[in-house]
C-alpha positions in Angstrom: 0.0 0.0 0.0 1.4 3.8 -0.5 1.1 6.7 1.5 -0.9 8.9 -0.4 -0.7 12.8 -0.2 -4.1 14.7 -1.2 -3.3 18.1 -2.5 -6.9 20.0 -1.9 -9.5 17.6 -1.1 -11.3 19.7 1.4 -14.4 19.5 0.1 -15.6 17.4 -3.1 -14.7 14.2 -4.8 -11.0 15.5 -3.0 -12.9 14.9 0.0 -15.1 11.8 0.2 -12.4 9.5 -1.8 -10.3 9.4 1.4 -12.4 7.3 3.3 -12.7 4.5 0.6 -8.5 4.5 -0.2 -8.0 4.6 3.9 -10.0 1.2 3.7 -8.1 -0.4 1.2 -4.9 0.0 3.6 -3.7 3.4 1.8 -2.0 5.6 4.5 -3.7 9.1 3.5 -2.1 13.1 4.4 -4.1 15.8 3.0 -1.6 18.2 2.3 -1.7 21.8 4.3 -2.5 25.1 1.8 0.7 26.6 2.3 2.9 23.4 2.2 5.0 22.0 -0.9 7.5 19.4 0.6 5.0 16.3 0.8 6.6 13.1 2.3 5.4 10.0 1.1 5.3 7.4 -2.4 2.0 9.0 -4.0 0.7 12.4 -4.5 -3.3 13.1 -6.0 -4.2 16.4 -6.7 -7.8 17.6 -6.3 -7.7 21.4 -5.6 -9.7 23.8 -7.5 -10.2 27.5 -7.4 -13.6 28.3 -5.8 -13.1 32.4 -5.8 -14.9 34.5 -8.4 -13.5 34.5 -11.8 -10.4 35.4 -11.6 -7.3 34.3 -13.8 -4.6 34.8 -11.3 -6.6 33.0 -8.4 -7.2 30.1 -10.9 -3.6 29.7 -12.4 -2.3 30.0 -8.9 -4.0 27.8 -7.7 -5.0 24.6 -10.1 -1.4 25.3 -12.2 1.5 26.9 -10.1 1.2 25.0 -6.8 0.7 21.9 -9.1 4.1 22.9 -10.4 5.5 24.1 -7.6 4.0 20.5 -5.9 5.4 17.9 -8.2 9.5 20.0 -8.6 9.9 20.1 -5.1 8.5 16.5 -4.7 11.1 14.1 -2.7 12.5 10.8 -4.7 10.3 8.5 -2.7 7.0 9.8 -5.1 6.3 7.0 -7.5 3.0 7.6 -9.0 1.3 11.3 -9.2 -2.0 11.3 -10.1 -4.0 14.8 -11.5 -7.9 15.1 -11.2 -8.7 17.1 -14.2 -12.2 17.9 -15.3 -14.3 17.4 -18.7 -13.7 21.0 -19.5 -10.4 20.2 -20.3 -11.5 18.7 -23.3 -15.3 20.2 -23.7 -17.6 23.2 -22.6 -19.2 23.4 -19.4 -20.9 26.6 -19.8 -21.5 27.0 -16.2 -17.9 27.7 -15.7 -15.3 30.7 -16.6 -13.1 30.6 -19.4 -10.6 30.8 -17.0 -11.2 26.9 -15.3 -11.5 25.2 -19.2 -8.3 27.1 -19.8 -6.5 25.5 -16.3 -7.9 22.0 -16.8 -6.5 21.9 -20.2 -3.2 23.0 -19.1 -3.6 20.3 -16.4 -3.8 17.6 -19.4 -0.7 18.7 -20.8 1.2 19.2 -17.7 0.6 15.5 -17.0 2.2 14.6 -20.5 5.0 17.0 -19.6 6.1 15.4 -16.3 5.2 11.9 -17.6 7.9 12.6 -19.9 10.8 14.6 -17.7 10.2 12.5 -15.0 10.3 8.9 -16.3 13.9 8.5 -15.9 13.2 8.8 -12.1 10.7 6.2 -12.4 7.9 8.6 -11.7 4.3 7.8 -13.3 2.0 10.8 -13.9 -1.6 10.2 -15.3 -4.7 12.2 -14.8 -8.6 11.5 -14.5 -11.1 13.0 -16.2 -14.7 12.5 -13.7 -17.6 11.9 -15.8 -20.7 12.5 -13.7 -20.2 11.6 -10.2 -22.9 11.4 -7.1 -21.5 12.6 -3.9 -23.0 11.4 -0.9 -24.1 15.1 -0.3 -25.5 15.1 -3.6 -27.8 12.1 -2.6 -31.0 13.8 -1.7 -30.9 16.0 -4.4 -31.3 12.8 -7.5 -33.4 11.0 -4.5 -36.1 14.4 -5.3 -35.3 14.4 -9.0 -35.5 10.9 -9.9 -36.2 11.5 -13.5 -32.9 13.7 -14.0 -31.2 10.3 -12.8 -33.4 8.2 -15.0 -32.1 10.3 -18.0 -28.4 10.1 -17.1 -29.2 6.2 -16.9 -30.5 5.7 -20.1 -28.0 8.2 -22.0 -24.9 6.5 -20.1 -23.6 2.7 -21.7 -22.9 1.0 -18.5 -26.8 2.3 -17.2 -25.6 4.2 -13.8 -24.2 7.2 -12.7 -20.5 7.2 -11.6 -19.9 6.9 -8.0 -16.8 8.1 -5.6 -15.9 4.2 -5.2 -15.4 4.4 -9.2 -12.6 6.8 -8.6 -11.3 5.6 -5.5 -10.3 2.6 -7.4 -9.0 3.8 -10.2 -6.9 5.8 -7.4 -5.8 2.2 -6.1 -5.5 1.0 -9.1 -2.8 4.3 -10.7 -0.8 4.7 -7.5 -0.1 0.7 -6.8 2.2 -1.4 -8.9 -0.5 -3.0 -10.9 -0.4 0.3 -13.2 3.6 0.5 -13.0 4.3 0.7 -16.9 1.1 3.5 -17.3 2.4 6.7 -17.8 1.7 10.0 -19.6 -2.2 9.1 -20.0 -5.8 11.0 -19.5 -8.4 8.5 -18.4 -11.8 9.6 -18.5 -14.0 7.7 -16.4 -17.7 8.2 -17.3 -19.3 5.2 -17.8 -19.1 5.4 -21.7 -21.3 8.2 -22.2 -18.6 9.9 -23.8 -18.6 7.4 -26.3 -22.0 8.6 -27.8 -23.0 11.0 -30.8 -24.9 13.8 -30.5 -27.0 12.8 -32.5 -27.0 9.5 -30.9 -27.6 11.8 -27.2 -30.0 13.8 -28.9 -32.1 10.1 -29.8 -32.1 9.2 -26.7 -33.0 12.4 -24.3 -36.3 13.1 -26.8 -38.4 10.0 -27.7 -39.7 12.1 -31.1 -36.5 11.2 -31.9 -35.9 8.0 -31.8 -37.5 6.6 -34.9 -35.7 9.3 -37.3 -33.8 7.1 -39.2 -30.0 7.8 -38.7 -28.8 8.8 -42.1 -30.7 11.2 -44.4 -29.1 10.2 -47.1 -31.4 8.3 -49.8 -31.5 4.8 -50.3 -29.4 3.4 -52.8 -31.2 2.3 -56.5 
């Protein structure tokens, strides 16, 4: 088992992994704002900037003390592990331009040190959370069970993601089972990125669903 540092992680998916990689034996330190010389084998980074918008607060925060983090990082780190977001590769339009901008960086940043550090033996991947129900978020699908119904239907594997799901691909990137991964964004979202829009589209509105796929015209 590693002893896993949490950068961030006070609130969040940061937050309510801990408890499920303490159970699977991991030895877990979340990592103090103003601290950059972790000690341990593992280090998972889950902060985000929750100020208004605001491109110095973000930078600072989601790409200099990842920076500042991973070079001052001591020789006994072995895996690092980057929670990045879907709006490093698509539009959440609930968020600045600022956070797409960050997570995106975040991508490339893993690719970077997957590369520098690999001599050192170092891994470096990243996740990308598809939907995910916190435990706080419970109640609020429990009172909108037909907003869950929909994610259901529209996702391949026929749930929504859970913290467990990322907890153990945690396990699973820190530990030695992943020892020859490197460099790599893994987004884990049940499939649902795997679908069309069109295909979405089909599926969220039933006046769709019998609109044959291609307009082309039969063949004579």
């Amino acid at each position: 088992m590693s002893h896993l540092v949490v950068v961030g992680g006070s609130s969040g998916i940061g937050r309510d992994i801990v408890p499920h990689l303490e159970l699977v034996g991991h030895v877990v330190t979340r990592l103090p704002r103003d601290e950059y010389h972790p000690v341990g084998d593992a280090l998972l980074f889950c902060q985000r900037y929750r100020g208004v918008q605001d491109w110095t607060g973000e930078v600072d925060a989601s790409l200099m003390r990842t920076k500042r983090i991973i070079d001052r990082a001591p020789d006994t780190v072995r895996s690092i592990v980057v929670m990045a977001s879907v709006a490093a590769v698509s539009v959440e339009e609930e968020q600045p331009v600022s956070y797409h901008a960050c997570k995106a960086a975040l991508v490339e940043m893993v690719k970077y040190y997957a590369v520098t550090l690999g001599p050192k033996q170092i891994r470096v991947n990243a996740i990308i959370p598809g939907l995910t129900i916190k435990p706080e978020a419970r109640a609020f699908y429990d009172s909108h069970p037909q907003l869950e119904a929909t994610y259901r239907d529209i996702t391949p594997l026929g749930r929504i993601g859970t913290v467990e799901d990322l907890a153990n691909l945690v396990d699973f990137l820190i530990s030695d089972r992943s020892s020859y991964l490197t460099g790599q964004t893994i987004t884990l979202d049940g499939g649902i990125g795997l679908r069309s829009a069109w295909a979405l589209a089909r599926r969220v509105s039933p006046a769709l669903r019998n609109i044959p796929v291609t307009q082309r015209k039969a063949a004579k």
